[in-house]
C-alpha positions as CSV (number, residue, x, y, z in Angstrom):
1,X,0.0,0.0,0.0
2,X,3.0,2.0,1.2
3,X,4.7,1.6,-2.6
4,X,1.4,2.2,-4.5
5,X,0.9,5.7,-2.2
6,X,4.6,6.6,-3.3
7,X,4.3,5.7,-7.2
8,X,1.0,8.0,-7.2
9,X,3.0,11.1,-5.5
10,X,6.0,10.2,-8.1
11,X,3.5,10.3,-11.3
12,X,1.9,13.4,-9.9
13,X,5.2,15.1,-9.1
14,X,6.2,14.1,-12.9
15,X,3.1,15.5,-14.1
16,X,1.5,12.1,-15.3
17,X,-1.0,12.9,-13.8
18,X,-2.1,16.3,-15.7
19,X,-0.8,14.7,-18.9
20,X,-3.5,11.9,-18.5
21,X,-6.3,14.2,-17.7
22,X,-4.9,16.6,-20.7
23,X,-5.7,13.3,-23.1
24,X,-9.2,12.7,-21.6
25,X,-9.9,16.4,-22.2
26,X,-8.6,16.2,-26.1
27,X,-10.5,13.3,-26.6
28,X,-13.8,14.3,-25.1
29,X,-14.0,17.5,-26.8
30,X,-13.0,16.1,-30.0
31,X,-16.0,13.5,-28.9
32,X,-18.2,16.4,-28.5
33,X,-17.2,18.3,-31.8
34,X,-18.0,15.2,-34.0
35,X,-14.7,15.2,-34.9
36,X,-12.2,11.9,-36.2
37,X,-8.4,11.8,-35.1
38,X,-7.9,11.9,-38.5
39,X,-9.6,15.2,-39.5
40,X,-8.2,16.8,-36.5
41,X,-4.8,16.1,-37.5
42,X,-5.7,17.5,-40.8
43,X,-7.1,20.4,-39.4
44,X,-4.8,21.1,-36.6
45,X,-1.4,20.0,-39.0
46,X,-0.5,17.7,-35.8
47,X,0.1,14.2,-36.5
48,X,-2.8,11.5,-35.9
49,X,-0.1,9.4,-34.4
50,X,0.4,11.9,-32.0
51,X,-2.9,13.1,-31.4
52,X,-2.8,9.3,-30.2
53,X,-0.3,9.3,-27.8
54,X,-1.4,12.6,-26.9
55,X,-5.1,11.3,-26.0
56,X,-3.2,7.8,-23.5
57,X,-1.7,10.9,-21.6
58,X,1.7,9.7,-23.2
59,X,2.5,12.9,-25.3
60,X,4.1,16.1,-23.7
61,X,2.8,18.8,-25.9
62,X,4.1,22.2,-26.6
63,X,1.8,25.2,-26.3
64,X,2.1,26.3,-30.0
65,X,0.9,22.1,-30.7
66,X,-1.3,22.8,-28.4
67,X,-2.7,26.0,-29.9
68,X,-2.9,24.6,-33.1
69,X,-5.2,21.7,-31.6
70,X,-7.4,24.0,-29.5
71,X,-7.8,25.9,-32.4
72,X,-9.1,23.4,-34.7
73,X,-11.7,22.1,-32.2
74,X,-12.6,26.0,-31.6
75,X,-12.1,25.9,-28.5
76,X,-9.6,28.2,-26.0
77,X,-6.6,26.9,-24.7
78,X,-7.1,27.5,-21.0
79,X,-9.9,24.8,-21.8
80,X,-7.5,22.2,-22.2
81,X,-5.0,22.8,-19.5
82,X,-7.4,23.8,-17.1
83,X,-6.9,21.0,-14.4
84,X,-10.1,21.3,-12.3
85,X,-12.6,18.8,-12.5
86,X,-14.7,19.0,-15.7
87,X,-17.5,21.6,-15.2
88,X,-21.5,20.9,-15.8
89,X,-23.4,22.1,-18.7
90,X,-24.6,25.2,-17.0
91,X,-21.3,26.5,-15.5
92,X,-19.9,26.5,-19.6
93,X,-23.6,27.9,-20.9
94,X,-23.5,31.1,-17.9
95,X,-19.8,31.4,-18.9
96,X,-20.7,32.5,-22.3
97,X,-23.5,33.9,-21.4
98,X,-21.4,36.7,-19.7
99,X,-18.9,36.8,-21.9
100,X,-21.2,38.4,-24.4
101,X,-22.6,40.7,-21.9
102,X,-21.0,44.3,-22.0
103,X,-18.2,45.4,-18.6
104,X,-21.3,47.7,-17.2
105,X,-24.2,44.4,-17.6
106,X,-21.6,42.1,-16.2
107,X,-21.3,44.2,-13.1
108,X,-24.9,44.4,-13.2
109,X,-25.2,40.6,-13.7
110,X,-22.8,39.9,-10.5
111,X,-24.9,42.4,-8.4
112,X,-28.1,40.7,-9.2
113,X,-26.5,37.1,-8.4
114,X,-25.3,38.2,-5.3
115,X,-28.7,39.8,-3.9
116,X,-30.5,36.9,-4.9
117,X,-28.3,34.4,-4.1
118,X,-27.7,35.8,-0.3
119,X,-24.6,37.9,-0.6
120,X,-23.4,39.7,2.8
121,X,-26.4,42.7,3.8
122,X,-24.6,46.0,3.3
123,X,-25.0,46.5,6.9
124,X,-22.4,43.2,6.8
125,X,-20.4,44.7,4.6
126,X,-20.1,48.1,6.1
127,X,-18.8,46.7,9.1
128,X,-15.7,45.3,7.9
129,X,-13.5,47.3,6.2
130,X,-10.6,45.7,4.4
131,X,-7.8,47.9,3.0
132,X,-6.1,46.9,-0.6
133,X,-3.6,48.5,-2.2
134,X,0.6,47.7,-3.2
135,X,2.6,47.6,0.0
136,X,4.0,51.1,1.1
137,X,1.0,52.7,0.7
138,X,-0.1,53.2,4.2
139,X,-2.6,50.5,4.9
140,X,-1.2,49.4,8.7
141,X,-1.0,52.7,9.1
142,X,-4.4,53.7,8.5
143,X,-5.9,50.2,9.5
144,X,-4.6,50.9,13.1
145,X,-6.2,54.4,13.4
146,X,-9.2,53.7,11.8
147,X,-10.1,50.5,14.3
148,X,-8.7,52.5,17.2
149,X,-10.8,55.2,15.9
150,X,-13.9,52.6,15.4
151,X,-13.2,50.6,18.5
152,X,-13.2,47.6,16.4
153,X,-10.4,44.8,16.0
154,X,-7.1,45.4,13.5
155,X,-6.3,42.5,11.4
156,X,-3.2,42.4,9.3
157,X,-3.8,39.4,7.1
158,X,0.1,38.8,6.3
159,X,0.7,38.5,10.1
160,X,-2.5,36.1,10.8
161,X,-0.6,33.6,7.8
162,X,2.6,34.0,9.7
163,X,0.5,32.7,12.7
164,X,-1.0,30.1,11.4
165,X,1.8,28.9,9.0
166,X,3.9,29.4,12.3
167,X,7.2,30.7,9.9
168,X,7.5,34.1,8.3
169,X,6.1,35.3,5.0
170,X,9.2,35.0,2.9
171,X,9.9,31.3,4.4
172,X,6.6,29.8,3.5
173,X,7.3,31.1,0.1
174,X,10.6,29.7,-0.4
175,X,10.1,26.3,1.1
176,X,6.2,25.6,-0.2
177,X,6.2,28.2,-2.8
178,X,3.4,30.5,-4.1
179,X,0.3,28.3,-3.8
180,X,0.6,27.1,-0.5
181,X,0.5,30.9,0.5
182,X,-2.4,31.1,-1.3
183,X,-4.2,28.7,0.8
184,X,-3.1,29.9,4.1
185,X,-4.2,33.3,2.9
186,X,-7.5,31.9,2.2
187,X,-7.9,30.7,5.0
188,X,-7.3,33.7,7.4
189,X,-9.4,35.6,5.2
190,X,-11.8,33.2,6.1
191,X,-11.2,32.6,10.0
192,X,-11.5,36.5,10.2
193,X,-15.0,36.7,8.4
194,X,-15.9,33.7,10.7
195,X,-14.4,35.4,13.9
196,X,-15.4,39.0,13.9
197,X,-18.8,40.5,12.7
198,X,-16.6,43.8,12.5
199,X,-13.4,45.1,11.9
200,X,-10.5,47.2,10.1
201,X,-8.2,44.5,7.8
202,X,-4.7,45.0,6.2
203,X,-4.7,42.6,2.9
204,X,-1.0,41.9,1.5
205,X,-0.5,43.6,-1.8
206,X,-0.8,40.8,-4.0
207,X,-4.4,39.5,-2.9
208,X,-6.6,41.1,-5.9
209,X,-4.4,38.5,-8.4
210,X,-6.1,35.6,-6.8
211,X,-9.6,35.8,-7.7
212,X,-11.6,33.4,-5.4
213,X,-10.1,35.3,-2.2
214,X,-10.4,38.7,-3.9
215,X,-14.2,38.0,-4.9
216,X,-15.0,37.1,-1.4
217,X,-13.2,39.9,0.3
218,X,-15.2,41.9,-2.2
219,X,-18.8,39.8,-1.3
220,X,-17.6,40.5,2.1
221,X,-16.4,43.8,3.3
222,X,-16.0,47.1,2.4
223,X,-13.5,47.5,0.3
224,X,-11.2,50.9,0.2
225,X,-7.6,51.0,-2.0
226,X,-5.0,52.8,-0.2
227,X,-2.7,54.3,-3.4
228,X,0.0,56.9,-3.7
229,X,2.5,57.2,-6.3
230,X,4.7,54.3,-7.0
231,X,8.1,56.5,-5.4
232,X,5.8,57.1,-2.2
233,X,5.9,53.3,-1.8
234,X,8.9,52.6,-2.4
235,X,10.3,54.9,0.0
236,X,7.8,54.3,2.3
237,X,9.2,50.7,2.4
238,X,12.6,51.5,2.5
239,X,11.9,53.7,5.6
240,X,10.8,50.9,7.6
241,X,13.6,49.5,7.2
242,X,12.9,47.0,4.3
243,X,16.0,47.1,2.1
244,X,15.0,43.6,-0.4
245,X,13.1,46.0,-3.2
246,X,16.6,48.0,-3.9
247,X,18.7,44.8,-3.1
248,X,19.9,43.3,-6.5
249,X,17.8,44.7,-8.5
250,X,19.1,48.2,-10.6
251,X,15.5,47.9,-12.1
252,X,13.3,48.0,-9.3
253,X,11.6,51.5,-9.7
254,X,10.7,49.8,-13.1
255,X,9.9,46.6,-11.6
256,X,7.0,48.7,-9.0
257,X,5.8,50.5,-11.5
258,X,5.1,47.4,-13.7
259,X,3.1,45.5,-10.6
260,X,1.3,49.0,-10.0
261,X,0.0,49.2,-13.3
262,X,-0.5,45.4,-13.5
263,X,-2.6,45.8,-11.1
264,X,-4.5,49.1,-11.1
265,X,-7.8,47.4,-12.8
266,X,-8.0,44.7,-9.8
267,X,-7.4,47.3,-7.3
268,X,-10.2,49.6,-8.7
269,X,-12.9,47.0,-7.9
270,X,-12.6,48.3,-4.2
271,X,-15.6,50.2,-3.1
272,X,-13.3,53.5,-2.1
273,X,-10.3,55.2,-3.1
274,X,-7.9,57.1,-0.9
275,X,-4.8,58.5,-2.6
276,X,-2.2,59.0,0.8
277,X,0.4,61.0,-0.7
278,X,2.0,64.0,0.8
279,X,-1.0,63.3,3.5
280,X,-0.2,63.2,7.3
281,X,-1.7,59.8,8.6
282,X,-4.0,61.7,11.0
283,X,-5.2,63.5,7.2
284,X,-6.0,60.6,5.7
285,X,-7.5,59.6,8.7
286,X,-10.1,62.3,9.0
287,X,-10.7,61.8,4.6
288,X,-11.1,58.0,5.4
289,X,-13.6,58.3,8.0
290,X,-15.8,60.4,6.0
291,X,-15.8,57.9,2.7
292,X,-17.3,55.2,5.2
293,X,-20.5,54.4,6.7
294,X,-19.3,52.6,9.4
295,X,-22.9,50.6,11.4
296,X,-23.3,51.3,15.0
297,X,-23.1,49.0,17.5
298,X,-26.8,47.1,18.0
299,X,-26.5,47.9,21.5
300,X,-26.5,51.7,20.3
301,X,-29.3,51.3,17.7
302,X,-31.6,49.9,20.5
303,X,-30.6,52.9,22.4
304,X,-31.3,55.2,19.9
């Protein structure tokens, strides 16, 4: 049992695994599209011989074969690497569904979804307020005064992953690597929504590029991006100390202003904007407070 648990974590670490399920996936959707091995090929200029080995999970595929074939069957070719389970019927029919819809009816569409699919109330979401934005722009900062301000809990959600990862940001990444983060940050996010009907959270920098998380803290709180301009961060990081953005790296004014910019549409989602620079903290304070709603306690509204 031992040696048959071992030669599964060897064929998955080899990728056998996600070649296999690439085959199925050719082969099904070729199923689907009517279509022979042999007009494929001729369609996709790939060999049927190995379109063959390629369907028994036996061929390792480059992405420009792998265009060509995706291509042929019209489909995209995220649809043949994607390695989640196959999705139903209705997941691929609502999927093009929105596709065709313009930016403005999708954010209708989502809006409508949530409401009637029991999204957080407002009241829910006014309650916790989660700051996004790249790192240097003043979120711990802010976060502090604002739940001192609020009487409500801080959370920085880096420090909560250190906790519960029990090593520091920079050594989860370099021994379990990007998507074990991922998960841990997940699953603070998650602990905190559970934990605290209210509160003022800190997200890391790089949270809006992983869309499930994103789209709950979204669902889930209200949302305000913390921005200045990208040499505002940079010093601001530098200052506390942080030398690893100017260390090795002649390029990495270039290098910020490339994630900035990468990531400006993500960061836009939030509900607020507060540009920090040249502010005092106690300034952007008093300009935060005013952008939120922030619910009273129900103690208070009884009062009241």
């Amino acid at each position: 049992m031992a040696r048959h648990r071992n030669e599964t974590a060897k064929k998955l670490e080899n990728g056998e695994a996600f070649l296999t399920q690439l085959g199925e996936r050719v082969r099904m959707i070729r199923s689907r599209r009517g279509m022979s091995r042999k007009v494929l090929a001729k369609q996709s200029k790939v060999s049927e011989r190995y379109l063959a080995q390629l369907e028994l999970g036996k061929g390792n595929c480059s992405i420009v074969l792998l265009r060509r074939i995706a291509k042929a069957m019209s489909v995209p070719v995220a649809e043949l690497v994607d390695d989640r389970p196959e999705r139903e019927v209705e997941h691929l029919l609502l999927e093009q569904f929105l596709d065709r819809l313009s930016p403005a009816e999708r954010v209708e569409a989502r809006d409508v979804l949530l409401s009637h699919f029991g999204g957080p109330s407002s009241e829910d979401r006014r309650g916790r307020v989660a700051l996004i934005g790249l790192r240097g722009g003043g979120k711990s900062t802010l976060g502090k005064l604002l739940a001192e301000k609020l009487e409500v809990p801080f959370i920085e959600l880096d420090r909560e992953i250190e906790k519960r990862s029990g090593m520091a940001l920079s050594e989860l990444f370099e021994m379990f690597g990007q998507q074990t983060f991922r998960r841990f940050e997940r699953e603070a996010l998650e602990k905190a929504l559970s934990d605290h009907p209210r509160f003022v959270l800190a997200t890391g920098g790089s949270l809006v590029t992983e869309p499930a998380t994103y789209e709950l803290l979204l669902t889930s709180c209200l949302t305000v991006w913390v921005r200045t301009q990208p040499d505002q961060h940079m010093n601001r990081v530098i200052e506390q100390g942080d030398l690893r953005p100017m260390a090795e790296n002649a390029k990495a004014m270039d290098d910020l202003v490339s994630i900035l910019k990468s990531r400006e549409p993500l960061y836009a989602k939030a509900d607020r904007v507060i540009d920090t620079e040249g502010k005092k903290p106690e300034q952007s304070l008093r300009e935060l407070s005013s952008m939120i709603d922030f619910p009273k306690p129900a103690t208070e509204r009884r009062i009241a």
